[in-house]
Structure formats: structure tokens, C-alpha cells
VEXDREN-748892 format. One record per residue (C-alpha): x, y, z; residue in three letters. Coordinates in steps of 0.001 Angstrom, whole numbers, padded with zeros to 6 digits, always signed. Layout:
<rs>
XYZALA
...
</rs>
This chain:
<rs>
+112173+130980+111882UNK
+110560+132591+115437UNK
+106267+132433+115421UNK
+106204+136027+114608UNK
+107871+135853+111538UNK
+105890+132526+110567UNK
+102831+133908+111226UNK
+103338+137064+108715UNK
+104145+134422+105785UNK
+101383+132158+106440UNK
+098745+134708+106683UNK
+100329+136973+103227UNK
+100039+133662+101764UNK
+096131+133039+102548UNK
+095372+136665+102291UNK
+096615+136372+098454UNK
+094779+132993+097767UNK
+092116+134442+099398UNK
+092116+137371+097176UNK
+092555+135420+093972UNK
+089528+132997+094807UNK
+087184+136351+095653UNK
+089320+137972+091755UNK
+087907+134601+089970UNK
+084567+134634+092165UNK
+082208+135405+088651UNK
+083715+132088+086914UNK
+083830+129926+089559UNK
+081602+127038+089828UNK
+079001+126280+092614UNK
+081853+124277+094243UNK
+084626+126156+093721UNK
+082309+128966+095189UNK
+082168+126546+098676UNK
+085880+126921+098491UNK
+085831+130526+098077UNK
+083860+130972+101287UNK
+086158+128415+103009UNK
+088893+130072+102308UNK
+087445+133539+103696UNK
+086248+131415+106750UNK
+089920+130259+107462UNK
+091823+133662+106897UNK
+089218+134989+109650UNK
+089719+132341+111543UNK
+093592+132505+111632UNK
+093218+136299+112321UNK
+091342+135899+115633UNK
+093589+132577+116404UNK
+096688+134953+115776UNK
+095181+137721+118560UNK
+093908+135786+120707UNK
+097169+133900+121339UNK
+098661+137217+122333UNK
+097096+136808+125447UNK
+096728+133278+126169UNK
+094329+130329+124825UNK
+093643+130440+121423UNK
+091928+127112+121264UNK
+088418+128561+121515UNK
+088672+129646+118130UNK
+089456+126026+116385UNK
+086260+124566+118253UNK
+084224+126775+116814UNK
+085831+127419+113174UNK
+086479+123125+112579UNK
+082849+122103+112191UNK
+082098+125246+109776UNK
+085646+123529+107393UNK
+084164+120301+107804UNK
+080715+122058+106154UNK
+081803+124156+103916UNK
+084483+121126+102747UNK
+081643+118354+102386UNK
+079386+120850+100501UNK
+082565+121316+097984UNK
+082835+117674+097438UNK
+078911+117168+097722UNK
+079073+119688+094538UNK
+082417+118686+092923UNK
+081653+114824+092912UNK
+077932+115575+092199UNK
+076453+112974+094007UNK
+072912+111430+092571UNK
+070731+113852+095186UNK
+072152+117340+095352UNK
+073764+118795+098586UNK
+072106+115393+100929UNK
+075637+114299+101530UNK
+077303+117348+102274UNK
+074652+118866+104365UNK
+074094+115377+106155UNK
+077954+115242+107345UNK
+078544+119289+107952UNK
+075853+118928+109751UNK
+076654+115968+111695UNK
+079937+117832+112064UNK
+078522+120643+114058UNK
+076277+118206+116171UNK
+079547+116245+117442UNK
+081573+119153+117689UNK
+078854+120777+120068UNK
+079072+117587+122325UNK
+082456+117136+122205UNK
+083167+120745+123477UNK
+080665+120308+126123UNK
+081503+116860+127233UNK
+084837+115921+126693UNK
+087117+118900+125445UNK
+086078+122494+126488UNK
+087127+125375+125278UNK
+090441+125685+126627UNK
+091580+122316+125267UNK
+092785+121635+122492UNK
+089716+119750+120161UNK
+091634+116939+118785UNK
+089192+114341+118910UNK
+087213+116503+116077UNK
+090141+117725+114447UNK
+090738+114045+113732UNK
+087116+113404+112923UNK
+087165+116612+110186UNK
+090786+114811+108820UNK
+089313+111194+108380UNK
+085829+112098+107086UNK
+088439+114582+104224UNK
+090964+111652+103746UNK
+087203+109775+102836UNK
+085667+112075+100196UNK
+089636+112716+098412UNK
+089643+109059+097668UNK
+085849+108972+096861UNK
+086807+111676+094861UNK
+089546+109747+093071UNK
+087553+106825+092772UNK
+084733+109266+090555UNK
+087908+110478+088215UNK
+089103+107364+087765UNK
+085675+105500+086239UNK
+085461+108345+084254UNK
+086567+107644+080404UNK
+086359+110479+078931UNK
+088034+112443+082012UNK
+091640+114007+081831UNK
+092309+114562+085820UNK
+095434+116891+085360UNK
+093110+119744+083624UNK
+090534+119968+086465UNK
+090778+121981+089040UNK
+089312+119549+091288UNK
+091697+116654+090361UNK
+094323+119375+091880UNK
+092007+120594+094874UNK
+091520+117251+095874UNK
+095601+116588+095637UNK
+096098+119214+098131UNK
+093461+118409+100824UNK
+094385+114589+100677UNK
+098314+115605+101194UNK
+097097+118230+104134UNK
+094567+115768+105585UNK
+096794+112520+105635UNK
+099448+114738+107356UNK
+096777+115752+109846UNK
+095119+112592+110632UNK
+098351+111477+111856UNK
+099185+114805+113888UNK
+095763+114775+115644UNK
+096114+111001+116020UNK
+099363+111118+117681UNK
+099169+115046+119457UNK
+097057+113873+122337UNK
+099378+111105+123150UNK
+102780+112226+122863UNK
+102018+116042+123859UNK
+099315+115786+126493UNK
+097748+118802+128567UNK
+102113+120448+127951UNK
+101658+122632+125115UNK
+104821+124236+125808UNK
+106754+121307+125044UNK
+109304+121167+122607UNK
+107477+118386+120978UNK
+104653+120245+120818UNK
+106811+122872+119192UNK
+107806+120479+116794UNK
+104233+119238+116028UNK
+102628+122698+115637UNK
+105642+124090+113016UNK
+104636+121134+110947UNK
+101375+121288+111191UNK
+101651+125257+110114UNK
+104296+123986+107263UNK
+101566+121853+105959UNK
+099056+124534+106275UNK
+101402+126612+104238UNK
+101924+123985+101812UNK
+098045+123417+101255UNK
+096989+127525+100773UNK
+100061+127598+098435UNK
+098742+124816+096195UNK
+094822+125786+096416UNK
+096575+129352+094826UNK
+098393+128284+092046UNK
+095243+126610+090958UNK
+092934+130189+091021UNK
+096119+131635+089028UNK
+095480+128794+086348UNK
+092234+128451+086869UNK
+091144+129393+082724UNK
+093208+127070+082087UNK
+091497+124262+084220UNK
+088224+122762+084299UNK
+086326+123705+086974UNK
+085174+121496+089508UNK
+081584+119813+089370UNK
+081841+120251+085676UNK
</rs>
């Protein structure tokens, strides 16, 4: 499968689970809402990513969309786990996000590198609230974590994030400053298989989402 024809399934794919978040926007939840807007952030995100690698470096656009996923992802879990004092987490590490991001673009990885070192960061600090996350469902007695959306939410992002922790981890190393490389080939067609995997899984929940109890309740 050539980038071109990639590209046009990965993007259908978010533009429908974009459009059935925005479709279930009036029942959503105040986290599942942070999702929403995540989700709208991305698909814009991937759209400039997709045009501006038409004619060259498209890493400009990941240093400045990663800190606003990191946000928008720590308010979701700030709001899904429902921490003791509303929105302090998740504002503290978004944030904190943007802050590091900001120095790490202007001291150690402009904008025509690619921002592992963050990328990483947002992966670890996701990998963190999933099992934080699981750690919540599981104390619960009463809870039944197959009938919440979040148990399934959280599912996804821990299965996208693990995979990424260890592709940032390892993509600096093995690829360096060749991009072109057929291991970099390699890495970037799984990391877009992942992507894939995640959007498609974040959808099927919105179709069921009647069915499921939202998140944060």
C-alpha cells in the first residue's frame, strides 16, 4: 500500500469518527466532550501534516499540535477519573506540556526535526493516566468496566501509547537525522497502522455509545 493510498484511508477513517463524536456531541459527557475536540484537533492536524509534506517538512506541524493532545488528553482523564479537585491535574500537566514543548523546540529540536523527545514525553505521561485509570475501575465494586465507554477509551490509548513509547524511544536511535530510510519507512507505516487502529476503536465506541456508560459518570 503506496502513502497516497494510506493517507486517503486513514483520514476517511478520522473524518467518520470525527463526525460521529460531533453526531453524539448533545449526550456526551464533559469528558467525552474533551475527546470530541481532540479528535477535531487531530483530523486538522493530519490535514495540514498531509499538505505540507507535499512540499517538504511536515514536522512543524507535530510540534505544535503534540502539546494541545497532551491537553486536551489530560483534561479527558482529569474529567473521566474525576480526581478529588476538578480539572488541577489535567490543566497542571497540559500545561506543563506546552511549557516543555516550547523549550524543547527552541533548545533542542526545532522545527524541522522531528520532536521525539516530547512525543515520548506525551506517550509516557498517557501510558500513566491509562493505568491510573485502571487502577480507579478496578477499586470500584459496584463498577462493570466493559459497559463504559471509558473502560474502552482508555483500552485504545494504552494499546496506541505503549506502541508509541517504544517507537519514539527507539526512532531517534535507530533512524537518526535519515528519514528516508527504509527503517524509517518501516517505523512510520506502523506508527500510521497504529494510528489507524486507535481512530477505528475510539469509533466503534460513539456507534455504541447508548449503549455504554459514559465516561466520568
Amino acid at each position: 500500500m503506496d502513502f497516497e493510498t494510506f493517507s486517503i484511508i486513514y483520514l476517511t477513517v478520522l473524518f467518520i469518527t470525527v463526525g460521529l463524536a460531533i453526531y453524539r456531541w448533545n449526550i456526551l459527557s464533559i469528558a467525552d466532550r474533551f475527546m470530541c475536540l481532540l479528535l477535531f484537533a487531530t483530523l486538522l492536524a493530519e490535514g495540514v501534516s498531509n499538505f505540507l509534506a507535499r512540499s517538504g517538512n511536515n514536522f512543524v506541524t507535530y510540534h505544535f499540535y503534540t502539546p494541545v493532545e497532551l491537553f486536551l488528553i489530560s483534561l479527558y482523564f482529569d474529567r473521566s477519573i474525576k480526581f478529588r479537585r476538578p480539572y488541577l491535574i489535567g490543566l497542571t500537566v497540559g500545561i506543563s506540556g506546552i511549557i516543555l514543548s516550547v523549550i524543547n523546540t527552541l533548545y533542542f529540536q526545532p522545527y524541522d526535526q522531528f520532536n521525539s523527545y516530547i512525543l515520548l514525553l506525551d506517550a509516557c505521561v498517557i501510558v500513566i493516566f491509562c493505568f491510573l485509570s485502571f487502577y480507579r475501575l478496578l477499586i470500584k465494586e459496584d463498577a462493570v468496566p466493559v459497559k463504559m465507554a471509558h473502560f474502552w477509551l482508555t483500552i485504545c490509548f494504552l494499546f496506541f501509547s505503549s506502541f508509541t513509547f517504544v517507537f519514539y524511544g527507539l526512532y531517534g536511535t535507530l533512524v537518526g537525522q535519515d528519514h528516508n530510510s527504509r527503517l524509517a519507512f518501516i517505523f512510520n507505516y506502523a506508527l500510521w497502522f497504529s494510528n489507524l487502529f486507535l481512530y477505528i476503536g475510539i469509533a466503534v465506541v460513539f456507534i455504541r455509545y447508548k449503549k455504554l456508560i459514559p465516561s466520568g459518570e
